[in-house]
NUDO-169501 format. One line per field, with one value per residue (C-alpha): x, y, z. Coordinates in pm, whole numbers, plus 50000, padded with zeros to 5 digits. Layout:
# residues N
u: (X, ...);
v: (Y, ...);
w: (Z, ...);
//
This chain:
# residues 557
u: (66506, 66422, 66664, 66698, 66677, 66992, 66995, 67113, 67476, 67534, 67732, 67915, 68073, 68435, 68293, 68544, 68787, 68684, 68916, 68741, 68382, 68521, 68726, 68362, 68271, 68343, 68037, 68110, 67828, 68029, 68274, 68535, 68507, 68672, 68871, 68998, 69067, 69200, 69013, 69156, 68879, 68659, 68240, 68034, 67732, 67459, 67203, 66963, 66874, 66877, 66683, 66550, 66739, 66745, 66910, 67297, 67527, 67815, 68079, 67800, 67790, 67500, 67308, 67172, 66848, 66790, 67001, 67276, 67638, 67681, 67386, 67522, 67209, 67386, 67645, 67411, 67312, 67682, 67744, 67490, 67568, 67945, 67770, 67625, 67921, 67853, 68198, 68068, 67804, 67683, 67536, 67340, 67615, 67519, 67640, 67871, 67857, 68082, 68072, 67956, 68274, 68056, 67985, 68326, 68434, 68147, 68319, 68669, 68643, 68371, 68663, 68403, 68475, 68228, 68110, 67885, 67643, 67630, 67362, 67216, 67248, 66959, 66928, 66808, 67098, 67360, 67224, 67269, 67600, 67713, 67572, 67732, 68052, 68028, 67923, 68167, 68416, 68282, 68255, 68614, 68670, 68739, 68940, 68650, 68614, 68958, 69058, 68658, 68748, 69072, 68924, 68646, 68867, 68939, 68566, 68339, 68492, 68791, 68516, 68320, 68678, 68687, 68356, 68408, 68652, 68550, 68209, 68382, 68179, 68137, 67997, 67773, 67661, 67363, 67154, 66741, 66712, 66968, 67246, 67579, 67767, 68073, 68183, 68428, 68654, 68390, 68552, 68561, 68268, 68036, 67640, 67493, 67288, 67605, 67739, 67527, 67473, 67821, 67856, 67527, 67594, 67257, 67051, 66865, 66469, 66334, 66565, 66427, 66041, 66174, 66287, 65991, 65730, 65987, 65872, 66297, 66276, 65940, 66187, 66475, 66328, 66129, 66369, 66684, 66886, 67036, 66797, 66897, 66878, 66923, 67054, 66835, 66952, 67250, 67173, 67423, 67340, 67309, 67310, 67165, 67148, 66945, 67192, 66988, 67020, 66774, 66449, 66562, 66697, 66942, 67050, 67198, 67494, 67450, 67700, 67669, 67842, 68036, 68200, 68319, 68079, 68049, 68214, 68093, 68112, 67941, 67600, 67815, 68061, 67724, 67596, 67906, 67928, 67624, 67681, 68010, 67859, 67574, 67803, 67912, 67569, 67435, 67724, 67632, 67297, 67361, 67634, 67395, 67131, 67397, 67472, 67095, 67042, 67373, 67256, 66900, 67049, 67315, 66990, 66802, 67102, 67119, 66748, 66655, 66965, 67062, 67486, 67809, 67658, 68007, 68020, 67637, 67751, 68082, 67906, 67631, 67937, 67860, 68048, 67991, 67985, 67785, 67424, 67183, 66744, 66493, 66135, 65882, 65582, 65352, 65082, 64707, 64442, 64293, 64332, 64663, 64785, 64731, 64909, 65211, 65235, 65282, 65499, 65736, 65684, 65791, 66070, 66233, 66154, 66343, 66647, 66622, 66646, 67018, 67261, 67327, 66990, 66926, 66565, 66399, 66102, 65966, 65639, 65368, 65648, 65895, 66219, 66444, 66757, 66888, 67249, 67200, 67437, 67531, 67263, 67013, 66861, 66501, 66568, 66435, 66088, 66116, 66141, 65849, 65622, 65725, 65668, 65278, 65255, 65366, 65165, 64839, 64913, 64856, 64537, 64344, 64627, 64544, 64660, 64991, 65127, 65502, 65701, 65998, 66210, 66489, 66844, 67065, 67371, 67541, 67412, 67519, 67233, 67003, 66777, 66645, 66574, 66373, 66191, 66035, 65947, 65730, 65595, 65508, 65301, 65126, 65050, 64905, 64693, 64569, 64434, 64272, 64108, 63979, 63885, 64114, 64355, 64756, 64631, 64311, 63959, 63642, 63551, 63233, 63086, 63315, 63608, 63919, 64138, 64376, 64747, 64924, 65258, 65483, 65795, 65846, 65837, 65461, 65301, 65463, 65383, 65230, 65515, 65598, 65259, 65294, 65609, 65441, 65098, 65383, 65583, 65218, 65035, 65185, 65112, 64717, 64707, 64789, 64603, 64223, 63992, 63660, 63816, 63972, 63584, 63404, 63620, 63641, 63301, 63192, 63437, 63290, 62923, 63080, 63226, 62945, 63052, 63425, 63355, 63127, 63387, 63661, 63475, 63428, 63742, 63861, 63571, 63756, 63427, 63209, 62869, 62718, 63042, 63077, 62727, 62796, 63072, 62851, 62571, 62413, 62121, 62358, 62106, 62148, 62559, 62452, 62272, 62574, 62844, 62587, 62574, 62965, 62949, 62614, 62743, 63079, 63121, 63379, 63434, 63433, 63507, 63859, 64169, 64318, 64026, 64015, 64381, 64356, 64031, 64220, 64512, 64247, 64086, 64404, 64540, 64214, 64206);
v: (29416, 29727, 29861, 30249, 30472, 30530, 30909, 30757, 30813, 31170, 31225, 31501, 31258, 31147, 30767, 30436, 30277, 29952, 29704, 29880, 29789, 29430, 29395, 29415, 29136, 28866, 28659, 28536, 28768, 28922, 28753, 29032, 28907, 29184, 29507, 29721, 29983, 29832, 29827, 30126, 30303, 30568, 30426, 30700, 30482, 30196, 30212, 29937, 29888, 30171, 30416, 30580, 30648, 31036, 30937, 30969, 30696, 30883, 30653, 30414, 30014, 29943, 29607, 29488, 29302, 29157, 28878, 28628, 28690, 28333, 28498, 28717, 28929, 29077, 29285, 29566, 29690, 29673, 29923, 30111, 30139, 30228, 30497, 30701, 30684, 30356, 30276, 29897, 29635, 29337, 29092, 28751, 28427, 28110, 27840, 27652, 27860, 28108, 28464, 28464, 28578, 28884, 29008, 29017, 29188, 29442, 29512, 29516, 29772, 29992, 30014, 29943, 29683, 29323, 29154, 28840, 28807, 28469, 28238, 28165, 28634, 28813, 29164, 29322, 29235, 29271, 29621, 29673, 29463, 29760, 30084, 29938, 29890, 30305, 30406, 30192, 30345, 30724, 30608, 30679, 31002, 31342, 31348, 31339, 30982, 30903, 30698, 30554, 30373, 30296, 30041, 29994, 29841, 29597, 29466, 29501, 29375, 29639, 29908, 29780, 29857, 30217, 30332, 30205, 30380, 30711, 30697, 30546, 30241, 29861, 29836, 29572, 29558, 29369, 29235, 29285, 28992, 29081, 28840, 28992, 29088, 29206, 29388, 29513, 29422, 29334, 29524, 29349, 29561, 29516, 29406, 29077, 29123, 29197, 28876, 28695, 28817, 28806, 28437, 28366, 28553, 28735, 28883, 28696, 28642, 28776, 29094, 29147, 29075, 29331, 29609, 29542, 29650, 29923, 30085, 30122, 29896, 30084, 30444, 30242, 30163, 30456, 30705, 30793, 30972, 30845, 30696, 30712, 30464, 30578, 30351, 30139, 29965, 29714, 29815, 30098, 30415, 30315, 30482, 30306, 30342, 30172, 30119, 30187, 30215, 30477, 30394, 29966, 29916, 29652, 29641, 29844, 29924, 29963, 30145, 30060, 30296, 30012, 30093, 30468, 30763, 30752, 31069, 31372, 31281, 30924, 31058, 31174, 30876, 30659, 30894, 30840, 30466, 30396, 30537, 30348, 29992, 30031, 29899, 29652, 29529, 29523, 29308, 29060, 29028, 28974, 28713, 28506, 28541, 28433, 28098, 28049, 28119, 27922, 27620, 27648, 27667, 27349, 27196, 27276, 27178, 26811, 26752, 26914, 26800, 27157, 27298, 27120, 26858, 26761, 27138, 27135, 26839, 26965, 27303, 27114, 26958, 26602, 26349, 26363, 25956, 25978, 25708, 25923, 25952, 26251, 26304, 26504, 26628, 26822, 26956, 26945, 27180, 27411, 27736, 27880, 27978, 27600, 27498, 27690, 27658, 27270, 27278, 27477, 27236, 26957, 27121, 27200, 26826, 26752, 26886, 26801, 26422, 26420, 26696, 26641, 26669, 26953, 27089, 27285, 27484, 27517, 27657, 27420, 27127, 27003, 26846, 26658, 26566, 26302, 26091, 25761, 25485, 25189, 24939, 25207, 25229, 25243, 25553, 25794, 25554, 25604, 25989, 25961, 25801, 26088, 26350, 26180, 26110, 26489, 26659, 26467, 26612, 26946, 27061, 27240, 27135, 27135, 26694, 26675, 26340, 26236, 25984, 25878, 25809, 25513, 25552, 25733, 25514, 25857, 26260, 26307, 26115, 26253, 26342, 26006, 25975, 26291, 26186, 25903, 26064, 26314, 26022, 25814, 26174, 26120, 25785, 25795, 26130, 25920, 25664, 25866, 26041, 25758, 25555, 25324, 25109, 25066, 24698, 24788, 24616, 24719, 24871, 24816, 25020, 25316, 25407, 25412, 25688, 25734, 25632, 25930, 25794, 25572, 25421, 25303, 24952, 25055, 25160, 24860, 24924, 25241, 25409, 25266, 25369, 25672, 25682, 25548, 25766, 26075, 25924, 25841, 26174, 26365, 26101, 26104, 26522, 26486, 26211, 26185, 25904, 25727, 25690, 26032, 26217, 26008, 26121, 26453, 26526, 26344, 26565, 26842, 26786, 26669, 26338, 26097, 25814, 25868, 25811, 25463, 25335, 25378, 25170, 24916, 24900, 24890, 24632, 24427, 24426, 24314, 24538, 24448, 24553, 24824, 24928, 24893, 25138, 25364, 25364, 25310, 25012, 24742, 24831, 25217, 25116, 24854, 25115, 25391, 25118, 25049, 25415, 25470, 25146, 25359, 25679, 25662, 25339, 25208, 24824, 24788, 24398, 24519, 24501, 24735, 24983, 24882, 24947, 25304, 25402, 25294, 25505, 25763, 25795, 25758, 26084, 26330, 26171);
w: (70097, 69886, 69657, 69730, 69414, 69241, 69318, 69696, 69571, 69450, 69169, 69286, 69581, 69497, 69475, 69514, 69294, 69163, 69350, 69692, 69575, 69446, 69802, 70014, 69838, 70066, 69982, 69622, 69480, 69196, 68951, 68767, 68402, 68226, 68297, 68013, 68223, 68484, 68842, 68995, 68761, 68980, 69077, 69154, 69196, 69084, 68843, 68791, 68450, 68207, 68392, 68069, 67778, 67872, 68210, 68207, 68356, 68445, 68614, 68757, 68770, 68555, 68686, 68351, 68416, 68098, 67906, 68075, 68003, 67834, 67613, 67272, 67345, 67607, 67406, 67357, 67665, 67739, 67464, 67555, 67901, 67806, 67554, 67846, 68069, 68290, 68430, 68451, 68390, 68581, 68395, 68497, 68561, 68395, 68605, 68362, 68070, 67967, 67864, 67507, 67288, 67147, 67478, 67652, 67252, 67388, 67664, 67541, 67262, 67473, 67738, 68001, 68326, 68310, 68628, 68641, 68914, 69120, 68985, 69312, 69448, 69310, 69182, 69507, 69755, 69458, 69442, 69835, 69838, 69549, 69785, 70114, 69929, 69826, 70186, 70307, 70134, 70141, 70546, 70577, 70443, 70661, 70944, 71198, 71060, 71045, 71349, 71348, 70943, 71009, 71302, 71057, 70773, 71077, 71116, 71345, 71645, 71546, 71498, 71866, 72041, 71889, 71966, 72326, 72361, 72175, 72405, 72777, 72770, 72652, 72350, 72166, 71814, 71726, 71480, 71511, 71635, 71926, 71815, 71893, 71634, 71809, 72127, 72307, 72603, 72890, 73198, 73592, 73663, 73399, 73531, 73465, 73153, 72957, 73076, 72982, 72632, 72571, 72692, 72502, 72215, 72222, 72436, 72693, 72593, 72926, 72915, 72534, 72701, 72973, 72721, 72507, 72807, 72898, 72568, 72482, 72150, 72054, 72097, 71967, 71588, 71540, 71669, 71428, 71710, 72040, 72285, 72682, 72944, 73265, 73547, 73774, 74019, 73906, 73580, 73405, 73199, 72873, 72519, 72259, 71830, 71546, 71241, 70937, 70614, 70462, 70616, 70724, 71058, 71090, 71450, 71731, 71919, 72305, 72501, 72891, 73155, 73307, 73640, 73485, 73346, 72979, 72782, 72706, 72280, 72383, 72193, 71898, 71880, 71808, 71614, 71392, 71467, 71325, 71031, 71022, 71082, 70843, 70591, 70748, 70885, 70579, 70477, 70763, 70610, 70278, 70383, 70588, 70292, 70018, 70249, 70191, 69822, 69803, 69993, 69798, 69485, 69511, 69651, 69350, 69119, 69256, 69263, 68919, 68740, 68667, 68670, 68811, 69043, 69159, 69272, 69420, 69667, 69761, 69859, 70061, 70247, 70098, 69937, 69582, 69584, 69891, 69840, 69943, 69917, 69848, 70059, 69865, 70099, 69901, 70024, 69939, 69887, 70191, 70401, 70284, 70636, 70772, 70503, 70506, 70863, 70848, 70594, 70809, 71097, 70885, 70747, 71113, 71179, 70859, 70896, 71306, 71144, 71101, 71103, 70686, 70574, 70368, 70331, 70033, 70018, 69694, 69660, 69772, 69812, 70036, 69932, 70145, 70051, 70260, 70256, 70364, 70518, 70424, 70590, 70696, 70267, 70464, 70631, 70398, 70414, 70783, 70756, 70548, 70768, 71047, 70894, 70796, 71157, 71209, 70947, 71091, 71495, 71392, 71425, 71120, 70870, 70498, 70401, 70323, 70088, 70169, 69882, 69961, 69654, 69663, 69763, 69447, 69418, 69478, 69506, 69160, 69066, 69336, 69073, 68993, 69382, 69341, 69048, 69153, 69519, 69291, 69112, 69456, 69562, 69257, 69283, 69669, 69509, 69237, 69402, 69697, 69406, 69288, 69611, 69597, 69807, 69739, 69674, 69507, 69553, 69608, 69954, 70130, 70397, 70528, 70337, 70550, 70564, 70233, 70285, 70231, 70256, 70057, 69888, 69561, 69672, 69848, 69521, 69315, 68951, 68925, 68937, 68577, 68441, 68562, 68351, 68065, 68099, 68108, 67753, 67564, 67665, 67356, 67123, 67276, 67290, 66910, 66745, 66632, 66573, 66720, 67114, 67085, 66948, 67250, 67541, 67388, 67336, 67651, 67917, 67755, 67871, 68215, 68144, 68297, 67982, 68058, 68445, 68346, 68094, 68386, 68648, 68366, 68314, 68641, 68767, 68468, 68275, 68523, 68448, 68791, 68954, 68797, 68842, 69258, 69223, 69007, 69255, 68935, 68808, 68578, 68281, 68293, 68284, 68004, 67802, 67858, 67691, 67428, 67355, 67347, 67056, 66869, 66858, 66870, 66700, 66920, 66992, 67366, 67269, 67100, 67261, 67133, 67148, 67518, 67580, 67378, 67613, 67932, 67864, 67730, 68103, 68271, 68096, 68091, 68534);
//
């Protein structure tokens, strides 16, 4: 959503008390920290960031963009916002953490009111939560508009009732995607469509194909005045409105001439309904939005390990103490489009798997978080190997790799679940990287397709290597000596020594072996060891010179 410039609210407008703007709030966006002056103090409109230190502030909420409230940084631009006449500051919440003490001082002597922002809102929708609130408000003054906010303040089903009966019809209000919203009483002679959208609670697909061909939803978004329906057949007259706010539409009201003429004022009572549910609307929106940055983020606080995990699960609607497992599927390189698109696919079959499964999409990844019952621990391995089956149906898909991680004793310590998924990913990439098997060996002839998915009981001890590779890489990035000047100097010119000493390694020091693997002659490998020992002056014959170069190969891949 894009936030509309700050000159949208004129200063010269009365603007809302504080309390109003906090009261349209019902989503748990803002958080009142601090109010000196009390909240009955006048908001004229929003400002987002400083706008230029030439650029008065005069009784606006300021949303500062820059550091957290728990953050002593913050104190400044709350002066400075109180120094230009900003009536109140939003700062960043930090889930957990407090206001710092120097901040909420700030605030106190500047005599200006603190909000925190939700950790899991952003800056856009707080800024279009803030301007509904003011045109919500500002909706309700004048007498024309009287009788229209007083059913306002009652919701939308409250506001559907007055415009029906203000226009002599029965209304709907929808959302763009034709979901009703709200409507009013459906009379003894109303037609069939409105039945059946008000039983469905949107409007049938073939009446949406229908109005599409008609060319009425082409007139209906593009126009910003009334657009007529006349009557055909069983179907009534009908008067339709976008609800926008500046430029966005988000939804319509439909008044249908059901069984009695619509008024005179129908065209004018949606004119001003329209402008009376835009608030509202937009409210709609931003609530179903918050119940998806909420879920994300108390998804992203169980699996990262980040804020009040106790919280994170109660929010999710889980059991705190409930066992439960996390699927990664990550996806590989390819086309970006094929890519996204199965990782959508396999995200609807995710959360299809059992109604408390909770699905993440992060970037390139998947996350599943999954509770599990007691006797069904291999479930999440099961879920695994479906989605694998799924991802390799779809035609033109870019290879996805699933892990499945073991069950947490509880979802407070989904984390560890999660970790080791990631690391199981990792594994089934490594060794498809390097041609080989879960079980290892040497293949001969065609190579069979890679196993892209896995438990941690499927990759055995790689898992812990992984964890050690991931605790000893520091220690490798910052030391020096013989192994560290071969491998260095080698991936420079393209690595060919580091690539022999591996399949030596791996073939367990078995040159001929090796060689096979190498598609190389055993004395061209014999003369490329003899070269790391000339130059280098390594002992290949050392243990510990062996161990330092395996771990050496394993890190640089």
């Amino acid at each position: 959503m894009t936030i509309p410039p700050p000159h949208d609210v004129r200063e010269s407008e009365p603007g809302a008390e504080l309390r109003d703007v906090l009261a349209f709030d019902d989503g748990g966006t803002l958080r009142l920290l601090l109010a000196p002056a009390g909240q009955d103090i006048c908001v004229r409109g929003v400002a987002v960031g400083d706008e230029g230190p030439g650029q008065p502030l005069d009784r606006r909420i300021v949303l500062a963009v820059g550091p957290p409230a728990a953050s002593a940084d913050a104190a400044d631009p709350v002066r400075e916002a109180a120094r230009r006449g900003a009536c109140a500051v939003v700062l960043r919440d930090t889930e957990g953490v407090p206001a710092a003490p120097e901040v909420l001082a700030a605030a106190e002597e500047s005599g200006i009111a603190l909000l925190a922002r939700a950790a899991w809102a952003d800056w856009t929708d707080t800024a279009a939560l803030l301007r509904s609130a003011l045109s919500f408000v500002e909706a309700g003054r004048g007498e024309a508009a009287a009788a229209t906010a007083d059913a306002s303040a009652g919701g939308l089903a409250a506001l559907a009732s007055a415009i029906a009966e203000s226009t002599g019809g029965s209304l709907t209000i929808e959302d763009t995607r034709f979901r009703v919203l709200a409507h009013s009483a459906t009379r003894p002679e109303a037609d069939g469509v409105r039945r059946s959208t008000i039983l469905g609670g949107r409007v049938p697909e073939w009446r949406v194909a229908e109005l599409r061909r008609s060319g009425i939803l082409r007139a209906l978004w593009t126009s910003q005045d009334v657009v007529h329906r006349p009557a055909d057949g069983d179907s009534p007259e009908r008067l339709i409105i976008a609800v926008r706010s500046g430029s966005e539409v988000l939804g319509s009201i439909w008044a249908a001439a059901d069984g009695r003429a619509l008024s005179a004022r129908a065209a004018e009572a949606l004119r001003h309904g329209a402008e009376v549910a835009a608030p509202h609307l937009v409210q709609h929106r931003l609530r179903e939005s918050g119940a998806v940055r909420r879920r994300d983020h108390a998804v992203r606080g169980l699996l990262y390990g980040h804020g009040d995990r106790r919280t994170h699960a109660w929010s999710l609607g889980l059991s705190p103490e409930a066992p439960c497992a996390v699927v990664v599927a990550e996806r590989d390189g390819g086309p970006r489009a094929p890519a996204d698109r199965v990782l959508d696919v396999l995200g609807l079959q995710a959360a299809s798997y059992h109604p408390s499964v909770r699905v993440l999409r992060d970037g390139d990844r998947l996350l599943v978080l999954l509770p599990v019952e007691s006797g069904r621990e291999r479930e999440a391995l099961g879920l695994a190997r479906e989605l694998d089956t799924l991802a390799t149906s779809i035609p033109g898909s870019a290879p996805v790799w699933v892990g499945a991680g073991s069950v947490a004793s509880s979802a407070l310590r989904a984390a560890a679940s999660y970790e080791e998924a990631g690391l199981v990913v990792r594994v089934l990439r490594d060794r498809a990287a390097r041609g080989r098997e879960p079980h290892g060996g040497e293949s001969h002839g065609a190579q069979p397709a890679p196993v892209r998915w896995a438990g941690a009981a499927e990759v055995g001890p790689a898992l812990d290597v992984l964890r050690v590779l991931d605790a000893v890489r520091p220690v490798w990035e910052a030391g020096s000596g013989p192994v560290h000047d071969l491998v260095r100097t080698d991936l420079a010119t393209g690595g060919e020594l580091v690539r022999s000493l591996a399949a030596y390694f791996d073939a367990s020091g078995d040159v001929a072996r090796a060689a096979r693997r190498l598609v190389l002659h055993p004395n061209t490998l014999r003369y490329r060891l003899r070269r790391a020992r000339e130059r280098f002056g390594v002992d290949l014959d050392d243990p510990d010179t062996r161990l330092l170069i395996t771990l050496a190969v394993r890190l640089t891949g």
